[in-house]
N, C-alpha and C positions, 0 to 999 in steps of 0.2 A: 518562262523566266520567273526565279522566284521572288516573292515581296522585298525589297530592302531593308532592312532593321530601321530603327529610331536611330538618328546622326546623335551622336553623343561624341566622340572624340575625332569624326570625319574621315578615321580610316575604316575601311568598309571592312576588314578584317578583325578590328578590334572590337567595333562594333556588334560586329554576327556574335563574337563570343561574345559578348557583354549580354546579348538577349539571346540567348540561349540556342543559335541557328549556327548549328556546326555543319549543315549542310552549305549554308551561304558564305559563312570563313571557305570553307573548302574551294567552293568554285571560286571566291576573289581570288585566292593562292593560285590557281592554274589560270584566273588572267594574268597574272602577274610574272608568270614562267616566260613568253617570249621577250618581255617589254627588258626583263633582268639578264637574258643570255645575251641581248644585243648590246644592254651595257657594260657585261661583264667579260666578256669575250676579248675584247682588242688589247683592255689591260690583264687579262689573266695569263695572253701569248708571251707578253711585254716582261711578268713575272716570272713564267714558265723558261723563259729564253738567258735572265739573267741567274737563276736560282741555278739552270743546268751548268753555264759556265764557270758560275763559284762552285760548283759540286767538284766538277773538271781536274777544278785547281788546286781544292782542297785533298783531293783524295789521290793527287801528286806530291804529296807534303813528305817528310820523312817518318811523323809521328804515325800515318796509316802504314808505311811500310814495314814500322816498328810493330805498328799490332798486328799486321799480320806478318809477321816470324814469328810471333809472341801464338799464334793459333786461334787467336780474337774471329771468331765470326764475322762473315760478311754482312749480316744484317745490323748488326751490334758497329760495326765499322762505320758503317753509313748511316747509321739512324744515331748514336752517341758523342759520335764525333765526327764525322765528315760534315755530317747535315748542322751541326752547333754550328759551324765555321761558316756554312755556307750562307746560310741566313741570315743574317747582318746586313751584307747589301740587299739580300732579297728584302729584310724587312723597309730599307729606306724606300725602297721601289713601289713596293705596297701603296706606301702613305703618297711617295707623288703621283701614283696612276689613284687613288680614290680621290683626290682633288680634280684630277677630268674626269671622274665616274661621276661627280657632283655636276662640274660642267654639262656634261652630257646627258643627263639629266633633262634639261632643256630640250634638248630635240627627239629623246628617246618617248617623252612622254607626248610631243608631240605628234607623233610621227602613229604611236598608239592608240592618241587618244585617253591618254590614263593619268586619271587626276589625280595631280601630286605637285610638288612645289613648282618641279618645270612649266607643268601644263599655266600654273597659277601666274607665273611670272609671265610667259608669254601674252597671254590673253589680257593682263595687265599692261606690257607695252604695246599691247597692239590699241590698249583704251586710253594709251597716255596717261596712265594711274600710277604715277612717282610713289606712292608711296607703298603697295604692298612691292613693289619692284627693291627699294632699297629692304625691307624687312626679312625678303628672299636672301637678298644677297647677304645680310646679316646670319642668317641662322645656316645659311651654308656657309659661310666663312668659320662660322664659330665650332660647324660638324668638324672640318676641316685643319681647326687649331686640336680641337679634341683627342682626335684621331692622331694628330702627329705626336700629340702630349703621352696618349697613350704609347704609340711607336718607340718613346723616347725613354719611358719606363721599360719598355721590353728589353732596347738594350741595353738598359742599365740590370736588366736582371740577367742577360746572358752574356754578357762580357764585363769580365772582373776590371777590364782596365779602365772604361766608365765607369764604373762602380767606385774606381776607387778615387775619380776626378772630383764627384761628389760628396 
């Protein structure tokens, strides 16, 4: 096993670079691969299930049937316009499944072993330590406003009729 860097920012990845051990980033990165497929997995089905349905629907519109009489490519069909239309709810879906990615956080890291805010907050309530528990719950609330705020720009940049509410 190799030496740990000096804790400077506590993430073991940021760290390795920081002191120069791109060997030790690397292997934190491949701990980090099962702990992220098991939280990423349940909501990517969840996005993957609704993105296909608005696909479905959009690409039954009249304006695809329109470009293709017009000779419009199918990849140009679906990647220009079908996929524009379709993601809108996909994007809403996004932001409510990373608010249980944030939840779940909590039991994925315990379940690992891998320290990070869930591991923190449990071991916290397990010491009765009120107060790193509410500072948890703060800075994931706050990832969580971020994230939707960002969401909310998005569709303000891809549908003109938000756009034009602003």
């Amino acid at each position: 096993m190799t030496p740990r860097p000096d804790v400077v920012t506590g993430l073991m990845t940021v760290d390795a670079l920081l002191a120069g051990r791109p060997d030790v980033a690397r292997e934190a990165l491949w701990h980090m691969v099962l702990p992220a497929i098991a939280l990423s997995l349940p909501a990517l089905a969840s996005i993957i299930r609704v993105n296909r349905a608005e696909m479905i629907e959009s690409l039954d519109k009249d304006y695809i049937l329109n470009a293709r009489a017009q000779g419009v490519g199918s990849l140009r069909i679906v990647a220009a316009y079908a996929l524009k239309n379709a993601i809108l709810p996909t994007l809403a879906m996004i932001g409510l499944r990373f608010g249980w990615m944030l939840g779940g956080t909590v039991l994925v890291e315990g379940v690992f072993d891998y320290p990070g805010l869930g591991l923190y907050a449990t071991n916290a309530a397990v010491s009765s330590d009120f107060d790193p528990i509410i500072a948890v719950t703060l800075v994931l609330g706050a990832c969580f406003m971020i994230v939707n705020l960002l969401i909310d720009l998005a569709y303000a940049a891809l549908d003109p009729r938000v756009r034009a509410q602003i």
